[in-house]
N, C-alpha and C positions, 0 to 999 in steps of 0.2 A: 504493500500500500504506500508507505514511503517513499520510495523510489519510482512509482508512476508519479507520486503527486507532485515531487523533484523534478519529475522529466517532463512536465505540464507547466512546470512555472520556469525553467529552464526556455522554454519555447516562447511564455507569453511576455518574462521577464527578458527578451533579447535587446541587446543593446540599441534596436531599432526604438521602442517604446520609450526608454530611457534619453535618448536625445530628439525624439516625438515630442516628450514631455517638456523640454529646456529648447527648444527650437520655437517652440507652439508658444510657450513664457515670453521668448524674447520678443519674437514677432508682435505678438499683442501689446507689448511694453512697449514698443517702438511706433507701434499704429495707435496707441493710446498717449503717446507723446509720457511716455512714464506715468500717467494718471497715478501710480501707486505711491507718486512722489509729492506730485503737485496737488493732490488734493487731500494730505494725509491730516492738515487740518478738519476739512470737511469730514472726512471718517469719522473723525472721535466726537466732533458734535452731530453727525448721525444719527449714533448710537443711542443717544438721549433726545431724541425727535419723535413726536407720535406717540400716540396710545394704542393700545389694544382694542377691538370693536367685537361684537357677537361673533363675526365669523373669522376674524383675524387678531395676531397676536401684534405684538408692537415691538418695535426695533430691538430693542433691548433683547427684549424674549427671544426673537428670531434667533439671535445674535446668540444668544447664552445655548440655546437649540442646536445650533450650527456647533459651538465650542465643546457643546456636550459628546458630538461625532468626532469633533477634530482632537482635543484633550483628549489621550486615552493612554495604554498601555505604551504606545509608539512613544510618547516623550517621556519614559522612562525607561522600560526594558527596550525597547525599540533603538534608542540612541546608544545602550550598551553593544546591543547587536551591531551595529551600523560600526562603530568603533573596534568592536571582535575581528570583522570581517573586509573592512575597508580603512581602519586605523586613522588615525585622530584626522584627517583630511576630509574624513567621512563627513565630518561636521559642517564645514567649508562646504561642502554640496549640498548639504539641506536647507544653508544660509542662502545661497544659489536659488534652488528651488522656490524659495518662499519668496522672496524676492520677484524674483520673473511669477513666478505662481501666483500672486496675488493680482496681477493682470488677468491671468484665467478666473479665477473666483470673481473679481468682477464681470467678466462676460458671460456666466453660466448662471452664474445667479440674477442677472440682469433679467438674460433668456426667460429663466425660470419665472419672474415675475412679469412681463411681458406678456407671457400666452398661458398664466396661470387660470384656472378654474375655480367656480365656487360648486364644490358636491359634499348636498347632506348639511350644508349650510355653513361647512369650511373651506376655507381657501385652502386649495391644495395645486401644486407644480412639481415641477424636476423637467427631464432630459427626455422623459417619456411624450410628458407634452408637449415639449417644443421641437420635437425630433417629428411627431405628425401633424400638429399646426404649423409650423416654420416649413420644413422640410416637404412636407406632405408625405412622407415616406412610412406608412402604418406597419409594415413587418419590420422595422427598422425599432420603431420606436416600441413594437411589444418585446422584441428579443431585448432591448434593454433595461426593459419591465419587467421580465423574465428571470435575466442577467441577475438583477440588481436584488431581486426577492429573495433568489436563493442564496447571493452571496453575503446580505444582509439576515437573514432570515437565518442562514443556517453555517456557512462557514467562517463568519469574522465574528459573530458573537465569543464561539469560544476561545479565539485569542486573546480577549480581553480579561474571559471568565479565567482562565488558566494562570494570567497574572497574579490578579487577585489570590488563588486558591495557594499559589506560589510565596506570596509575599505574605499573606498572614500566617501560614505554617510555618515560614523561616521567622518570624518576627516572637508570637505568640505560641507555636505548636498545636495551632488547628490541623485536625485533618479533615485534606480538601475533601471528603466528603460529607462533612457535618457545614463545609465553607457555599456546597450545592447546593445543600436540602433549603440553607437562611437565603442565597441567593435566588432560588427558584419560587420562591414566597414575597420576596421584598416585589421581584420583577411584578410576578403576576398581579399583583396589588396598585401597581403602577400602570401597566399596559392595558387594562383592565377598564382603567377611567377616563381615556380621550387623550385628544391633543392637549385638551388644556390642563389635564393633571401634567404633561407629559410639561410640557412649557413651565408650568408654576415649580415643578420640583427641576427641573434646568435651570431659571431664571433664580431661584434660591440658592442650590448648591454650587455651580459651578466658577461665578466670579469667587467665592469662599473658597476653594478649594484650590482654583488657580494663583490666589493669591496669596494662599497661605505658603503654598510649594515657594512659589519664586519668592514670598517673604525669607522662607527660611536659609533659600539657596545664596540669598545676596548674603546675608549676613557669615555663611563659613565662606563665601569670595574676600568681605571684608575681614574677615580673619585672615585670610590669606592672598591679603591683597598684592603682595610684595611678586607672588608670583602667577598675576596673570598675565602680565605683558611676554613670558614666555611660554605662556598655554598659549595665546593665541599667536604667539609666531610658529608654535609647533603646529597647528593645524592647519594656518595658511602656508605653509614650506611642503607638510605632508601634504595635502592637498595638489601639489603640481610637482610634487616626488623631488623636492629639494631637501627632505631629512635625512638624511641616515639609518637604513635599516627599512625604512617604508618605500623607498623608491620603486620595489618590485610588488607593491600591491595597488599601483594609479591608478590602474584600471577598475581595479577592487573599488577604491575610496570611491570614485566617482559615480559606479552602478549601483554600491550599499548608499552613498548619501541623497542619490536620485529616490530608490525604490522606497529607503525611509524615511526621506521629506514627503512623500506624497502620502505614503500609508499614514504617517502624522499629520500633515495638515492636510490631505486631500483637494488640493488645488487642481481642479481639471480633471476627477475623477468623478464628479456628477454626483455625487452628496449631498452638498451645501446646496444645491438649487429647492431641495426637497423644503428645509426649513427655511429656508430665505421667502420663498415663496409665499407663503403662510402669515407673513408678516404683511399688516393693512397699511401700506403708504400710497400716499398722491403721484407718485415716478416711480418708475421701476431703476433708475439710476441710483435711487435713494439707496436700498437696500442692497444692491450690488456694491459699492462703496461701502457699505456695512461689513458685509462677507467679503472685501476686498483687505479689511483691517483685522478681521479674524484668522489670516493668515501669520502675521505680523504675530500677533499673542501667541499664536500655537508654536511658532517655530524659533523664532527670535527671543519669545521671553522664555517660554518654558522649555523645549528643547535645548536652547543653549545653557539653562539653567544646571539641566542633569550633565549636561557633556561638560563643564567646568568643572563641578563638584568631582566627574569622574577622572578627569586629565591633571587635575591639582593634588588628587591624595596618591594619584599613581595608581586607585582599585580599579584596573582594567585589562583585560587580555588582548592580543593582539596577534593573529594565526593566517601563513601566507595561504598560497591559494593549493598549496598541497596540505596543507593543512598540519606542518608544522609550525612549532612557534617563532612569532619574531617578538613581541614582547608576551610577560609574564609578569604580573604585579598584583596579580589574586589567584591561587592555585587554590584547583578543586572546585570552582564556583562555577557553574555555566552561568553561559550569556544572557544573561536577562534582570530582571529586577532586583538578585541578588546582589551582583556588581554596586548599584547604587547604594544599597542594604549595605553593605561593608563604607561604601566610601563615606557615608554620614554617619555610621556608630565609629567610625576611625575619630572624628571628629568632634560628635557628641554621643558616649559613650551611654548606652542604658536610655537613650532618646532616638537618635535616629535611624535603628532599623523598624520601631516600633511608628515613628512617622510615616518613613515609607510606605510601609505595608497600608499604611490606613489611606496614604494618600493614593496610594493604587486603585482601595477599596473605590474612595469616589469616582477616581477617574475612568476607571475602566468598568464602572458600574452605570453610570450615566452615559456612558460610549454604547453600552449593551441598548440602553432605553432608545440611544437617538438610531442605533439601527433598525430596533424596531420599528421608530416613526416611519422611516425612507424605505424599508419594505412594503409597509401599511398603506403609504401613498402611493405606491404602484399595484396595489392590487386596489385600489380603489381607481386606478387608471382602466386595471383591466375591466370591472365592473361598474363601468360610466355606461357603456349598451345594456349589456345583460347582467343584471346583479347574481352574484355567486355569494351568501352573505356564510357558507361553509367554510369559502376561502380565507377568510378573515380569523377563524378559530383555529383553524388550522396551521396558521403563521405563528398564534400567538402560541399556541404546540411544540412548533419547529423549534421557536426563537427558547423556550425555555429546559427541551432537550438539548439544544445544544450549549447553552452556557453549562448544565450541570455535566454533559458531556466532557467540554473542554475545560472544567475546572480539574477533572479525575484524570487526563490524560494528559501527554510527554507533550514537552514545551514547542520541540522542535516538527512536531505535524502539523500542531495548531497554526504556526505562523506559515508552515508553507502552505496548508489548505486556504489562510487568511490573505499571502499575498494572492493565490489565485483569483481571490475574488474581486481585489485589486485592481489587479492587472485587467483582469476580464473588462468591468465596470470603465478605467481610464481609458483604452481602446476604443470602445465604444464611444461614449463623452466626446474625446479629444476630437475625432471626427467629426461626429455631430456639430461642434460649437467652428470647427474653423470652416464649418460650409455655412454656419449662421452669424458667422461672425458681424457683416455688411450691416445685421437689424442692431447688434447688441450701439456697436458704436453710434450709429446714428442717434441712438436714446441717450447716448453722452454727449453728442454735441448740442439737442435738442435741450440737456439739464444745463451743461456749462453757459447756452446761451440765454438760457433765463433767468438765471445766477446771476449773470453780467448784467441785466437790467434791472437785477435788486426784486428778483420776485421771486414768490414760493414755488419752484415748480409744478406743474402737472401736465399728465402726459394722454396726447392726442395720438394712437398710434395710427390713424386716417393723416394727418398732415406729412408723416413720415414714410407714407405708402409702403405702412406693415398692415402685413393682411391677418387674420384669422384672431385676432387676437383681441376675440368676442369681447371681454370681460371688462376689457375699458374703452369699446364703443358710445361713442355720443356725451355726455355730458359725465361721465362715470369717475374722471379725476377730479372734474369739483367736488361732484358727492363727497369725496373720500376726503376733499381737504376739509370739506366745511365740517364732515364728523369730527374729521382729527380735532379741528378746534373745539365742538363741541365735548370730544372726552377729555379734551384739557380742562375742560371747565367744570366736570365731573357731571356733563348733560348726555342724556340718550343720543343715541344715530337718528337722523331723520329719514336715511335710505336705505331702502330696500336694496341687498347687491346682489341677490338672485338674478 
């Protein structure tokens, strides 16, 4: 089993997707004039724009939704692996990725709100819908509906679960299957009660949880501040094989920092459209800017956060491509959340393996929820003609054997069933978004040019000759601003957005 699942992610993982991914980044950075630069202002006030309405959530929530998929196991275990296997350069590639990558997270989620839907009386999008509206392409856009169920549904949950089950038994001495039974209980009590249980418990835990990590992570940087200026000359030298000893694994750093800056922030991998979506604003540029700054948090703060923590105390392994060692500075540990586990109890003795593990517990538990959502919304895609409401219990089934699955089982299948699903999803996406690229920019030139004349935007997509994109026909962006001002005011919607 192993070794097919190796020789599947070998094929989808080929260095073609890997510079697909940083090609597609740069392009869009370049045709968006860096947008990821120039409007990083506008991001952060954003994020605190709009309220949430009956059918839609508010910026903020989208945003905490989104971070709930992208914060996961990847900016912990994730960056240890990345580091095992492509050495401290690795990191330097995920800086890379997120960078150009938040170009694509603007355009997909842009997409996403664009040709979003109202079904059952919530807004709901992704890559599904704007792959048959945009595209018109229906077998196109079910197979990533397909794609996306199973891979969310059934094989990334238990990379997450497996962390956790991982980091509380090194921490505490649970055994992961007593870490199943609490987690298969917490889930179903949560997936159980809608999008907006799903939002209220993301928009709660996850700035908490983000910020606590990177609170704690700056503070062993400023204990050891003396030597970050040579952590970060180690990763940038490794990184274009200017070190010593990592020269023979370039190739490594640059396909391990590619595959786990995306598995981490999922930029261009068609996630973020699901809950970006969801979110009630007057322009679809709003929220793309949104999820163009939730890049930025996932990789830049927290990712970099664990990869200093791990390059400073020296707790990291480091294995050429035949898979002997080229460094050794934790023996006996495998690659994963343990690594981290050691470099913070090095530090803070009787405290930080017992943080880690808990900080796992969030992240990679609210990671499990938000794949649920982005499964959820595509078989709600499927069941827009013909309702299947089987379909829906049966997910939420999938989604709960397989976290208990992947908490009991080896670390090293979880993540290569988990890139599969990855890989699968990005392929898909990446295509999609650079044949619709033409509709996403114009909705940015359309926001920068009403910014320029000091107005709120909203969006006509009839003046920009986008077609199908029922939802904000005719008068439907006023509607949404005058609500938004009305839930600022703590007043009902006066519109109906059926």
């Amino acid at each position: 089993m192993e070794q097919l699942v190796n020789a599947v992610n070998g094929i989808i993982w080929s260095p073609a997707l890997v510079y697909l991914c940083l090609g597609v980044g740069l392009y869009f950075s370049v045709r968006g004039r860096f947008l990821q630069v120039r409007h990083f202002g506008e991001m952060v006030r954003l994020i605190f724009d709009g309220k949430g309405t009956d059918a839609g959530v508010s910026s903020f929530q989208a945003l905490s939704m989104t971070l709930a998929g992208r914060v996961g196991t990847g900016n912990i275990a994730g960056v240890a692996t990345a580091i095992t296997f492509g050495g401290p350069g690795a990191v330097f590639w995920m800086w890379v990725v997120a960078f150009l990558g938040a170009s694509s997270a603007f355009v997909e989620s842009t997409l996403g709100q664009v040709y979003k839907e109202k079904l059952d009386g919530q807004f709901r999008g992704g890559p599904a819908f704007y792959i048959e509206k945009g595209l018109g392409i229906k077998w196109y856009a079910w197979l990533f509906a397909v794609v996306t169920i199973f891979a969310c549904g059934v094989l990334l949950p238990g990379v997450q679960a497996n962390s956790i089950g991982a980091g509380l038994e090194q921490a505490f001495g649970v055994a992961p299957t007593v870490t199943a039974a609490v987690l298969a209980m917490a889930l179903g009590f949560i997936i159980f009660g809608g999008i907006k249980r799903i939002a209220t418990f993301a928009g709660a835990v996850v700035p908490f949880m983000a910020l606590g990590y990177i609170t704690v992570a700056c503070v062993i940087l400023l204990l050891n501040i003396h030597q970050v200026p040579a952590v970060f000359m180690l990763i940038v030298k490794s990184a274009f094989g200017l070190e010593a000893g990592f020269g023979a694994i370039l190739g490594l750093a640059i396909q391990w920092g590619v595959k786990r800056g995306i598995y981490s922030n999922e930029a261009g991998q068609g996630t973020g459209p699901h809950a970006s979506s969801a979110a009630a604003v007057s322009h679809p540029a709003k929220q793309g800017l949104v999820q163009a700054f939730s890049v930025y948090i996932d990789t830049l703060f927290v990712c970099s956060a664990t990869a200093f923590m791990l390059l400073i105390t020296g707790q990291y392994n480091v294995q050429g491509p035949d898979g002997e060692p080229i460094y050794t500075g934790i023996a006996g540990v495998a690659a994963g959340p343990g690594y981290v586990q050691t470099a913070m109890e090095s530090i803070m003795p009787g405290f930080g393996a017992a943080f880690v593990a808990v900080a796992l517990l969030f992240f990679a538990f609210t990671t499990i929820v938000a794949y649920y959502y982005i499964a959820e919304t595509n078989i709600a895609y499927i069941n827009r003609k013909v309702h299947r409401p089987w379909l829906m219990f049966v997910l939420k089934l999938a989604l709960v054997i397989s976290t208990v699955y992947g908490t009991v089982k080896t670390a090293d299948l979880a993540w290569a069933m988990g890139d599969i699903g990855v890989g699968l999803m990005a392929w898909l996406n990446i295509v999609a978004i650079i044949l619709l690229q033409k509709p996403a920019f114009a909705v940015l030139r359309d926001y920068e040019a009403q910014r320029a004349q000091g107005l709120d935007p909203v969006f006509h997509p009839e003046k920009l000759g986008i077609k199908n994109a029922d939802y904000w026909a005719g008068h439907r962006a006023e509607d949404n601003l005058e609500d938004e001002h009305r839930a600022a005011e703590g007043k009902a919607p006066l519109h109906d957005r059926g």
